[in-house]
C-alpha atoms as a printed R data frame, in Angstrom:
    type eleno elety resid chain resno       x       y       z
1   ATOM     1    CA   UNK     A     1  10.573 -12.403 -26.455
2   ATOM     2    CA   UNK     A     2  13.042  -9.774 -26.374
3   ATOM     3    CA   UNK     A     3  13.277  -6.287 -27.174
4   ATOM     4    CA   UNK     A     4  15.937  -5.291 -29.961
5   ATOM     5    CA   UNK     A     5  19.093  -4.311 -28.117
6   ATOM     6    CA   UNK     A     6  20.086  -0.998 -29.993
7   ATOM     7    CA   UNK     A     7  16.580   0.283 -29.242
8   ATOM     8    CA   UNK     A     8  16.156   3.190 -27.314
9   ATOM     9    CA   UNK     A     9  13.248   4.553 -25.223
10  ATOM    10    CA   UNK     A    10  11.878   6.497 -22.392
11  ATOM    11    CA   UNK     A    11   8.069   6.802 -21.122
12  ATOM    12    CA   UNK     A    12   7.783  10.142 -18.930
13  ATOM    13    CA   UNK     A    13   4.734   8.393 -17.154
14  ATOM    14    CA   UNK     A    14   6.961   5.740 -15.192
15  ATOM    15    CA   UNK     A    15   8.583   6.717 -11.836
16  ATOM    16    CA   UNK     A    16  11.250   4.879  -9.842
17  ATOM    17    CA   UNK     A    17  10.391   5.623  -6.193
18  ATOM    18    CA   UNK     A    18  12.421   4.916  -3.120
19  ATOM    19    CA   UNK     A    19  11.759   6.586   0.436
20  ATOM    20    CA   UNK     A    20  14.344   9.621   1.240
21  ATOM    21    CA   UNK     A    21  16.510   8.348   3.519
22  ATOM    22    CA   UNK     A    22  17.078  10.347   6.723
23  ATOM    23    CA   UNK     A    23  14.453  12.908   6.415
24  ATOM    24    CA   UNK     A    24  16.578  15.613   3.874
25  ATOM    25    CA   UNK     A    25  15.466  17.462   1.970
26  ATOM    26    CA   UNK     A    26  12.528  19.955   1.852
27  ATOM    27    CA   UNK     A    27   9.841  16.703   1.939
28  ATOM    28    CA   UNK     A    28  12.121  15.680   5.230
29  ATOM    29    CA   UNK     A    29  11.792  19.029   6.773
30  ATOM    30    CA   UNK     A    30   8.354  19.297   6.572
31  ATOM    31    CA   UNK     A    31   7.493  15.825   7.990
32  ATOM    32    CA   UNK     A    32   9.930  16.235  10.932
33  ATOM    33    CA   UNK     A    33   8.352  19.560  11.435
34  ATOM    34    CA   UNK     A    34   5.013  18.315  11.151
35  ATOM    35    CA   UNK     A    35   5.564  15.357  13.572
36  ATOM    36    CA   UNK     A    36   6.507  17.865  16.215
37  ATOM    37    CA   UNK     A    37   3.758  20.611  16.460
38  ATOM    38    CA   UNK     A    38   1.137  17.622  15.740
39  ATOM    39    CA   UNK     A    39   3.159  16.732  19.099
40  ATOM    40    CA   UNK     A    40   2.701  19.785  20.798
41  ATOM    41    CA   UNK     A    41  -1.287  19.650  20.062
42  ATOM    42    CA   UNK     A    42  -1.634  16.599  21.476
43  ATOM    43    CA   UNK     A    43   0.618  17.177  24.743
44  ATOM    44    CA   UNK     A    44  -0.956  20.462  25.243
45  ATOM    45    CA   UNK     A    45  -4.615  19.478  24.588
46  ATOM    46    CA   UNK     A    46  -4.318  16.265  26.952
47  ATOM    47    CA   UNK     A    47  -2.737  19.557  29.570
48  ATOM    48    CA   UNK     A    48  -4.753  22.074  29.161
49  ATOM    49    CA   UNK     A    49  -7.885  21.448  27.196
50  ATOM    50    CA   UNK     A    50  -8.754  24.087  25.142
51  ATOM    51    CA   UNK     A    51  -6.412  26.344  26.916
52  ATOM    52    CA   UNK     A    52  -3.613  24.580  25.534
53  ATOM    53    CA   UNK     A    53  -4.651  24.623  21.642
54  ATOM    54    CA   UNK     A    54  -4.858  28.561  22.364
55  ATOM    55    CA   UNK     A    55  -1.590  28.552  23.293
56  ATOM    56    CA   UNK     A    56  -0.508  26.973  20.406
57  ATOM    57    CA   UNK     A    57  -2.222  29.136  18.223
58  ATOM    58    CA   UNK     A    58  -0.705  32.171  19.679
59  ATOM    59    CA   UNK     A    59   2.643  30.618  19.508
60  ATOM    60    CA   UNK     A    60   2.246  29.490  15.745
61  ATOM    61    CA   UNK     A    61   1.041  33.460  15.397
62  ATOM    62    CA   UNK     A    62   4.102  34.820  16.909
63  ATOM    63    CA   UNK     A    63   6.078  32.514  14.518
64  ATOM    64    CA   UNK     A    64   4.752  33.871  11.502
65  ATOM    65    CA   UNK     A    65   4.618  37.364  12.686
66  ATOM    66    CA   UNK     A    66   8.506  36.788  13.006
67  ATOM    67    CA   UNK     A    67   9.427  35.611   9.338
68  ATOM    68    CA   UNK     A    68   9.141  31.563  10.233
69  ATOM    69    CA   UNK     A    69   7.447  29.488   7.512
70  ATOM    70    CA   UNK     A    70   4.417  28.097   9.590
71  ATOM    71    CA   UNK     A    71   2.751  26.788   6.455
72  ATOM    72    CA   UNK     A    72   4.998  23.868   5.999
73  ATOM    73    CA   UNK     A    73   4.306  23.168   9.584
74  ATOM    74    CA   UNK     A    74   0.483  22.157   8.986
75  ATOM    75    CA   UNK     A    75   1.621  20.471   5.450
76  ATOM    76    CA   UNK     A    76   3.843  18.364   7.650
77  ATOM    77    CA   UNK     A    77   1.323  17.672  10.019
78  ATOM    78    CA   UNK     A    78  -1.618  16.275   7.604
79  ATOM    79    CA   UNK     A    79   0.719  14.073   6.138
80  ATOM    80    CA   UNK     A    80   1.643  12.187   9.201
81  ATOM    81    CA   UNK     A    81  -2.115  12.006  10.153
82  ATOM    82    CA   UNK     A    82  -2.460  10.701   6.819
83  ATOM    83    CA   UNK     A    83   0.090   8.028   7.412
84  ATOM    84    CA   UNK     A    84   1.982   9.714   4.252
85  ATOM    85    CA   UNK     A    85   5.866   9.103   3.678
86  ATOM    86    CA   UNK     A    86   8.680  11.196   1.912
87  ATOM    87    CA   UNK     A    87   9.986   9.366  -1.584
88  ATOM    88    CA   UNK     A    88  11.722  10.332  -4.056
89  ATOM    89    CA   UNK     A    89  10.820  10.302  -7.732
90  ATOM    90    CA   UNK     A    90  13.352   9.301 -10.825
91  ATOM    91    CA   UNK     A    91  12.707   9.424 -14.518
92  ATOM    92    CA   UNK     A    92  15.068   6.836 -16.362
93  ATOM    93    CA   UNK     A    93  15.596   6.218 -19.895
94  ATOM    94    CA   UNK     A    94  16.469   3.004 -21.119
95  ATOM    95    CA   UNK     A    95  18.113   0.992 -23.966
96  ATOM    96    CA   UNK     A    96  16.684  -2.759 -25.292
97  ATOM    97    CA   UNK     A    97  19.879  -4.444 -23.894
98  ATOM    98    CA   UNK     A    98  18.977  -3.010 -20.633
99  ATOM    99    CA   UNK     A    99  15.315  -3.985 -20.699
100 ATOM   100    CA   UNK     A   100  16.356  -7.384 -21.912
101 ATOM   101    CA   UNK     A   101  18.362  -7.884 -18.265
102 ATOM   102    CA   UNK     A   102  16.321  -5.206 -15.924
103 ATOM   103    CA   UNK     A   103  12.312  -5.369 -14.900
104 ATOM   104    CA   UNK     A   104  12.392  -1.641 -14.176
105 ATOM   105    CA   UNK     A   105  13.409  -0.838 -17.934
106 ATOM   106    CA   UNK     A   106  10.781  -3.839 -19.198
107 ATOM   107    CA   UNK     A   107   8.303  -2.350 -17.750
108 ATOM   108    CA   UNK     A   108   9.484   0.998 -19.013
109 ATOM   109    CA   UNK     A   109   9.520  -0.464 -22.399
110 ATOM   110    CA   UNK     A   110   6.050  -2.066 -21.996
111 ATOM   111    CA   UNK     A   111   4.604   1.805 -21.263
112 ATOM   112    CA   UNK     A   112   6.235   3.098 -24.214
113 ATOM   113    CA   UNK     A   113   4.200   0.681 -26.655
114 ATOM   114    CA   UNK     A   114   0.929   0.740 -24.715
115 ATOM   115    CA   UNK     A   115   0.935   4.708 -25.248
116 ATOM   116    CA   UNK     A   116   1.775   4.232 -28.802
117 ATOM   117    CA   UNK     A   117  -1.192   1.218 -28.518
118 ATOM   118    CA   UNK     A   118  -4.059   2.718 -26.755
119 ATOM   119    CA   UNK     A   119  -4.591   6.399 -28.210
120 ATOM   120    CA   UNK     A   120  -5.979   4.741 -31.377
121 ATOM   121    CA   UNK     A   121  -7.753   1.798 -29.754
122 ATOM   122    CA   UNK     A   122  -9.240   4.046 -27.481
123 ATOM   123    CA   UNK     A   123 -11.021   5.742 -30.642
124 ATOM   124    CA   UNK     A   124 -12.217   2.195 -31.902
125 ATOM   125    CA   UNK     A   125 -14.080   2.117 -28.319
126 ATOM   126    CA   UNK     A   126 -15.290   5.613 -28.841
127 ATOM   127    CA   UNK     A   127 -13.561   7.013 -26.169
128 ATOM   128    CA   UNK     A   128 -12.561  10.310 -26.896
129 ATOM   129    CA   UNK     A   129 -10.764  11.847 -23.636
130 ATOM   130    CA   UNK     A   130  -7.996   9.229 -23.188
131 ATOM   131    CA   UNK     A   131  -5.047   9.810 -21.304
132 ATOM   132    CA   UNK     A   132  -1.909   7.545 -20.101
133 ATOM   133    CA   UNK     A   133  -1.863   6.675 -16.565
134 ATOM   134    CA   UNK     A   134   1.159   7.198 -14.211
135 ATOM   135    CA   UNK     A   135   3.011   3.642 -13.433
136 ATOM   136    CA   UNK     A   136   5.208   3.641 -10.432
137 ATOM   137    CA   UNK     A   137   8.200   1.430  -9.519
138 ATOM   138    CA   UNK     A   138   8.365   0.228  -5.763
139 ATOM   139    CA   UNK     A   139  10.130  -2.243  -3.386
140 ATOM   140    CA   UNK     A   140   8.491  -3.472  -0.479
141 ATOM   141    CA   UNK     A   141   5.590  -0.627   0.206
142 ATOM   142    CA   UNK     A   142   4.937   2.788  -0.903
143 ATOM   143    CA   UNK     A   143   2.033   5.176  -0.491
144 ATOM   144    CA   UNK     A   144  -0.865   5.558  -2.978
145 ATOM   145    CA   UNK     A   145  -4.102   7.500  -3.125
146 ATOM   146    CA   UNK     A   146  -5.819   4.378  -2.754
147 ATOM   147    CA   UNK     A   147  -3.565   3.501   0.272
148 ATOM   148    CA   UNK     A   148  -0.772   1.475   0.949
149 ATOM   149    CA   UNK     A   149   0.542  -0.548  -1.949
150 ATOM   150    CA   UNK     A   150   3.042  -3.790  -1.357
151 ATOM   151    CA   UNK     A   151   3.756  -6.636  -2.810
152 ATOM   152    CA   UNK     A   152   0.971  -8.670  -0.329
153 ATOM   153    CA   UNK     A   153  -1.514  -6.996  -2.516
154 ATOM   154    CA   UNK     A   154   0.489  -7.127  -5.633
155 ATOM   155    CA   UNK     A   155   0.055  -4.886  -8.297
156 ATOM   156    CA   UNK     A   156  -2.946  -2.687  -8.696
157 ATOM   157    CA   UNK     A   157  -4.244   0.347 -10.827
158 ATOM   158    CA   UNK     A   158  -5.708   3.524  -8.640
159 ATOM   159    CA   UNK     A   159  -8.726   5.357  -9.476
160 ATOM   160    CA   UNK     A   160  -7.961   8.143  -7.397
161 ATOM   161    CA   UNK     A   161  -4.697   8.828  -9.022
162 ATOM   162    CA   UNK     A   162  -5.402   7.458 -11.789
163 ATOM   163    CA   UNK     A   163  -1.772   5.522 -11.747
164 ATOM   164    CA   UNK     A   164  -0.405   2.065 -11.492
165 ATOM   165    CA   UNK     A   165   1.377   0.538  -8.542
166 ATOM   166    CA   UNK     A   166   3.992  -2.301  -9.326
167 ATOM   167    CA   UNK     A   167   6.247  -4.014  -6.718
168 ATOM   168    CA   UNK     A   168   9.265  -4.944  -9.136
169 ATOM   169    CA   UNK     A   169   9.681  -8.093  -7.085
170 ATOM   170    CA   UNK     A   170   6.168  -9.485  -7.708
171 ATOM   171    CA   UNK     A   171   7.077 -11.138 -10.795
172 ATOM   172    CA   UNK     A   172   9.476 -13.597  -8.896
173 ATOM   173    CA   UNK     A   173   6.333 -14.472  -6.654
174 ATOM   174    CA   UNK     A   174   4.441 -14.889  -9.649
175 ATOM   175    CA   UNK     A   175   6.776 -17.438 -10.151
176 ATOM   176    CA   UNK     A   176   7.694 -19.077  -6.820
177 ATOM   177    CA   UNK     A   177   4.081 -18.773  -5.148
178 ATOM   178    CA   UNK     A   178   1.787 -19.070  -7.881
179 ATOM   179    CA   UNK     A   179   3.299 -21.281  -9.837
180 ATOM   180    CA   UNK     A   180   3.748 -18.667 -13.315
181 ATOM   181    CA   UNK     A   181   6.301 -20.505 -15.732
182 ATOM   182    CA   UNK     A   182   7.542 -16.652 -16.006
183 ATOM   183    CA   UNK     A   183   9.213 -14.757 -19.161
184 ATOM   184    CA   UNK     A   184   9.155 -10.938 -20.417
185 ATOM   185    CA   UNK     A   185   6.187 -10.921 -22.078
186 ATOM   186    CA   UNK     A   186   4.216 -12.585 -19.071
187 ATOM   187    CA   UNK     A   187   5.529  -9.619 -16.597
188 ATOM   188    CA   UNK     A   188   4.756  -6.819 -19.999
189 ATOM   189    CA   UNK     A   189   1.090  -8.727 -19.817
190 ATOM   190    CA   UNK     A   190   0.400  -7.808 -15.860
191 ATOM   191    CA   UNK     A   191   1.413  -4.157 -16.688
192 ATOM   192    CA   UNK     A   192  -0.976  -4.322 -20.288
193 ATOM   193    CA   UNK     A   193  -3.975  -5.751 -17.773
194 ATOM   194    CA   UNK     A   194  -3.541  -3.166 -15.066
195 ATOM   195    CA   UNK     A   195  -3.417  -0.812 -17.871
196 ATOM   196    CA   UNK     A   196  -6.433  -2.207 -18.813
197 ATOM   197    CA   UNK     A   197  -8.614  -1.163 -15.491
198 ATOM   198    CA   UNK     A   198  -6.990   2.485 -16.471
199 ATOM   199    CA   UNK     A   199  -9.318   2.537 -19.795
200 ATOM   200    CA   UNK     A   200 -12.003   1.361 -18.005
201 ATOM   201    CA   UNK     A   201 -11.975   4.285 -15.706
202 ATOM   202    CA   UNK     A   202 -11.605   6.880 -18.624
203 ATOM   203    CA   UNK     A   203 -14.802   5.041 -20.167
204 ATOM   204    CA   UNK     A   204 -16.434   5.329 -17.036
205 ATOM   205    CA   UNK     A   205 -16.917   1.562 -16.507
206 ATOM   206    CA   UNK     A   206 -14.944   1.077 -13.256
207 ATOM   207    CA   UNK     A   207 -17.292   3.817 -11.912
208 ATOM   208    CA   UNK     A   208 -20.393   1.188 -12.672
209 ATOM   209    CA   UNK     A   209 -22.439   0.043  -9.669
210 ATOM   210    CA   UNK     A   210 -22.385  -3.063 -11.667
211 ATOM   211    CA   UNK     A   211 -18.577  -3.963 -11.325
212 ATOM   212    CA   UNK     A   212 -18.187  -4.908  -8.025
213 ATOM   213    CA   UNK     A   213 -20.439  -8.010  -7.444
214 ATOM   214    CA   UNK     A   214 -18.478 -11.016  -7.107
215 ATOM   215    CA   UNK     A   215 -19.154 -14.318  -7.789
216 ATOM   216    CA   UNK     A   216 -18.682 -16.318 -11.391
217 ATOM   217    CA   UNK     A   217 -20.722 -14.252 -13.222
218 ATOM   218    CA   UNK     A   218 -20.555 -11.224 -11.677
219 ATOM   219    CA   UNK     A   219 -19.339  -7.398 -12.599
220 ATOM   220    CA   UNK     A   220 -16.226  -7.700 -10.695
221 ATOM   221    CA   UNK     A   221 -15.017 -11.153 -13.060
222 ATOM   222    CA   UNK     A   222 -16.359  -9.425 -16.065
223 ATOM   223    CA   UNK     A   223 -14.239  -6.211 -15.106
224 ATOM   224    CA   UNK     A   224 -11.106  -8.558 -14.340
225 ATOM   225    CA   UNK     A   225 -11.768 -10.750 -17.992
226 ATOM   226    CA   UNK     A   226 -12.216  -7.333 -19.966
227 ATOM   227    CA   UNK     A   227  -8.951  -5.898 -18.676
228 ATOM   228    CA   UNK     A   228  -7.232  -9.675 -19.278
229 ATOM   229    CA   UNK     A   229  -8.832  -9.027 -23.134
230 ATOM   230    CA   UNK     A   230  -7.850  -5.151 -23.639
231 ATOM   231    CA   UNK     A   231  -4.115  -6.922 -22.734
232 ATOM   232    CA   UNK     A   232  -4.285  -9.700 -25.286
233 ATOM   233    CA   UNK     A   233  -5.288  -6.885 -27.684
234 ATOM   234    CA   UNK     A   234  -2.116  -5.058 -26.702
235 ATOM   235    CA   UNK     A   235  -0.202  -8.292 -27.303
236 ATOM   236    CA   UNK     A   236  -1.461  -8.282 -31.021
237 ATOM   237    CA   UNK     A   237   0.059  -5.355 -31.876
238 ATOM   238    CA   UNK     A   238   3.147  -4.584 -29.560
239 ATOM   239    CA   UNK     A   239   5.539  -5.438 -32.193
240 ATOM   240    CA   UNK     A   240   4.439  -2.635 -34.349
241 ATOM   241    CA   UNK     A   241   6.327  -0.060 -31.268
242 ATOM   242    CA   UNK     A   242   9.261   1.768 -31.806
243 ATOM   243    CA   UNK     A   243  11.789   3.579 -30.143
244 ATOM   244    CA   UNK     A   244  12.751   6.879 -30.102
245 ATOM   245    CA   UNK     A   245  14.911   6.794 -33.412
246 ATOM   246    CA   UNK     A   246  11.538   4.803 -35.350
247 ATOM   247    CA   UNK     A   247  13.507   1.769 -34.947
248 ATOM   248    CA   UNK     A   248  11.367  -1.839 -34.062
249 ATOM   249    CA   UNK     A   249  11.373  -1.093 -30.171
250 ATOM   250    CA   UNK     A   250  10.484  -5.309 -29.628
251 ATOM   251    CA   UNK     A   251  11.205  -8.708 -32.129
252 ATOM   252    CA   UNK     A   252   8.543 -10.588 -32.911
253 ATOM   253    CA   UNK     A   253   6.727 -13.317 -30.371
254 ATOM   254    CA   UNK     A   254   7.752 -17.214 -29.648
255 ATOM   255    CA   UNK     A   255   5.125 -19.939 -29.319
256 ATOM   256    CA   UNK     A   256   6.726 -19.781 -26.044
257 ATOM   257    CA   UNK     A   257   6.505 -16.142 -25.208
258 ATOM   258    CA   UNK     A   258   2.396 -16.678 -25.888
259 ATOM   259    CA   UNK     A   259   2.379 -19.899 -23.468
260 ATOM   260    CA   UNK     A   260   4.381 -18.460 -20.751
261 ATOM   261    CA   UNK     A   261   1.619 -15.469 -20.971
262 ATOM   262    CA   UNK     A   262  -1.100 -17.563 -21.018
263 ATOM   263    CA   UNK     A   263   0.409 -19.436 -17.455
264 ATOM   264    CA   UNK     A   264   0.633 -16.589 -15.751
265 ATOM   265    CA   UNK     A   265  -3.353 -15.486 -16.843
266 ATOM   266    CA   UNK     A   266  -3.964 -19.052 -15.770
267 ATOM   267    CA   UNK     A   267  -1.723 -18.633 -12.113
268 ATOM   268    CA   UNK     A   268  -3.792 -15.744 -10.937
269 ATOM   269    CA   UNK     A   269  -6.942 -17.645 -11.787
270 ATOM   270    CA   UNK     A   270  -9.663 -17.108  -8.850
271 ATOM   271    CA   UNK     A   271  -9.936 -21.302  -8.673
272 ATOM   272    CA   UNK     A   272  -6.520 -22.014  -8.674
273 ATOM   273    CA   UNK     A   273  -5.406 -19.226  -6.074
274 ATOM   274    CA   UNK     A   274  -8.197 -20.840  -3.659
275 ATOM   275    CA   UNK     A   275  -6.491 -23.717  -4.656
276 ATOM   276    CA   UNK     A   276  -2.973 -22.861  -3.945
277 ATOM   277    CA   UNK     A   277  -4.131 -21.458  -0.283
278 ATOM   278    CA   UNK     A   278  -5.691 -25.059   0.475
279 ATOM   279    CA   UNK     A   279  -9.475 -23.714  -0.211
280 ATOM   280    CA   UNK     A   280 -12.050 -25.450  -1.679
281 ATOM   281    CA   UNK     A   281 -13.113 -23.787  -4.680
282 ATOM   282    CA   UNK     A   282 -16.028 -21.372  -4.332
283 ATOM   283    CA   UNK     A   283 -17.437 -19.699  -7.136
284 ATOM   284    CA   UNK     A   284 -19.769 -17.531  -5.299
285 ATOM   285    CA   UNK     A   285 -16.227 -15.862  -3.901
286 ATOM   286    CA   UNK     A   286 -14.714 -15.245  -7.273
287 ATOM   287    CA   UNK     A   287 -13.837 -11.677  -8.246
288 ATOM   288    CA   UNK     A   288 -11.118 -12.091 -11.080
289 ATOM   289    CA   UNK     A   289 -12.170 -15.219 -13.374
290 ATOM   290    CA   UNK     A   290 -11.121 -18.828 -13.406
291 ATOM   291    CA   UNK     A   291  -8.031 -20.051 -15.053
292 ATOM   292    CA   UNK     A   292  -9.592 -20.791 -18.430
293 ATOM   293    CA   UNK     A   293 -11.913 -17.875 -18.589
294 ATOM   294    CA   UNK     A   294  -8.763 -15.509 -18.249
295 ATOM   295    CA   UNK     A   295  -6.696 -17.636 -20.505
296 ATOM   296    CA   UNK     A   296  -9.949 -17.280 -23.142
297 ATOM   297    CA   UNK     A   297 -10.333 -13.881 -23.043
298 ATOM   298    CA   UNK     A   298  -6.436 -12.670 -22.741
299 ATOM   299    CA   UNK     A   299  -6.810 -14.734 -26.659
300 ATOM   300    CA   UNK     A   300  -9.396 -13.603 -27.591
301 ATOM   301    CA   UNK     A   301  -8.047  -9.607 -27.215
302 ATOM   302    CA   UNK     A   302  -5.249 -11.305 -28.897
303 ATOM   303    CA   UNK     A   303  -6.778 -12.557 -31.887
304 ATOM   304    CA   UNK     A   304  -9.757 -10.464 -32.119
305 ATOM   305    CA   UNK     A   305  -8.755  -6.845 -31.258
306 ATOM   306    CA   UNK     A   306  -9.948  -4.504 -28.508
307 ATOM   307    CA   UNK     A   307 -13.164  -4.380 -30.239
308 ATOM   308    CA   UNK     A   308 -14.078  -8.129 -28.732
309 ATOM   309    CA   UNK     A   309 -13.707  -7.277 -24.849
310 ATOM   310    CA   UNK     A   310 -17.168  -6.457 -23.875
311 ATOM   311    CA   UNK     A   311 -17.460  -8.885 -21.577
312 ATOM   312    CA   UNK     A   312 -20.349  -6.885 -19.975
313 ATOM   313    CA   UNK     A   313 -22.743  -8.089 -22.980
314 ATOM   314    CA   UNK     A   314 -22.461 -12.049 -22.803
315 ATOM   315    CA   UNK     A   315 -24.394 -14.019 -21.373
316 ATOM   316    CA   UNK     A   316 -23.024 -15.823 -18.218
317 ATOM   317    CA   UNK     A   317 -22.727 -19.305 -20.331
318 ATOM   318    CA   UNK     A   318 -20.345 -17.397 -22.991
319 ATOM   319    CA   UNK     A   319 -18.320 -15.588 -19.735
């Protein structure tokens, strides 16, 4: 699969972000800032007890009384007690040639056609407040309101921020730990499923008591196996996207583009990742699916449309 080269797009709701090196900037000043009177609260309260926290309140009061900015102080100081970091944000624009040879713009090119995809399928599931999700761009770890996102977790959509979390170099471990034969479409497919959980939430069904059992049956695999079928109903019609000029924005999908799709549905299968760890295979652990129930359901979005996915009205033999 490739996109056509002289296409040319750009999705507002993806983010490159990198941490600011050496603490400039305003987001720098206020951390450094905020490190140091969190500091001087600590030293003096260990001192001087309550005593000490006066003191610092009547300093901080003097401050402001003389012009100082005391505000950016205490914004400092709840993000380091929330562990927070300073990063900086890019927008990027990209052409097909470029998404052909770069994740970053693939992935940027896989947003662009699941907003042109999901405003309309969103009305075939009656959902009638649907928005696009946030999708950001990492290397190595990055803050999120769910907490820390890296590449140990892999990627993951966030409730809380209702945005999508993507370590760029995941896809190679796709390949080299799990075993993924790999390929464009494949990586577009991880960003169509996590896309997927973001649908659920404006529907309401992540917020279900009833997704978060595990086991082979249970809400958590039916959650997983819906969001696998919302992508394969993506895949069936990506190729209808176009870029900014109304130009095709992707050519038309290979045999092999499908297969190398359905290997990575079936690498991040709950049996064969207790597999690949040296487990014995436990159902009663399984959260995500089996190998062939993802592969059936990624299909069967593909060949059936979004309107097939409710996996939470089968019956456990047709799961």
């Amino acid at each position: 699969m490739t996109f056509n080269k002289d296409s040319r797009f750009d999705s507002s709701n993806v983010r490159r972000r990198r941490p600011s090196s050496g603490g400039s900037g305003s987001g720098g000043n206020r951390g450094g800032s905020g490190l140091g009177i969190l500091a001087l609260f600590s030293l003096l309260g260990r001192r001087g007890g309550i005593g000490g926290i006066i003191v610092v309140v009547v300093v901080l009061f003097i401050l402001n009384a003389l012009g100082v900015p005391i505000g950016q102080f205490f914004g400092g100081m709840f993000s380091a007690m929330s562990g927070d970091s300073s990063y900086s944000e890019e927008d990027f624009q990209c052409t097909g040639a470029e998404a052909n040879a770069s994740t970053d713009c693939r992935i940027e090119g896989a947003s662009v056609s699941l907003e042109q995809f999901w405003p309309v399928a969103a009305e075939e599931l009656g959902i009638d407040d649907y928005s696009h999700p946030s999708i950001y761009l990492y290397t190595g770890q990055t803050s999120s309101a769910c907490g820390t996102a890296s590449n140990a977790i892999g990627p993951f959509y966030c409730p809380a921020d209702a945005s999508i979390y993507i370590d760029v170099e995941f896809f190679d471990m796709l390949v080299s730990d799990y075993g993924a034969a790999g390929g464009p479409l494949a990586e577009m497919y991880v960003v169509a499923h996590e896309w997927g959980h973001h649908v659920q939430q404006v529907a309401g069904i992540l917020s279900s008591a009833n997704t978060q059992d595990e086991g082979p049956s249970g809400g958590a695999v039916r959650t997983e196996l819906q969001a696998d079928c919302f992508a394969g109903a993506w895949m069936r019609d990506a190729t209808t996207a176009v870029g900014e000029g109304g130009e095709p924005l992707l050519q038309e999908f290979t045999r092999s583009d499908i297969e190398q799709t359905i290997s990575a549905a079936q690498a991040i299968g709950d049996d064969h990742i207790q597999e690949q760890a040296g487990m014995e295979v436990d159902p009663e652990r399984f959260t995500h699916g089996t190998s062939e129930q993802r592969t059936t359901w990624l299909l069967r979005g593909y060949e059936q449309g979004v309107t097939s996915c409710n996996t939470f009205t089968v019956s456990d033999s047709e799961l």
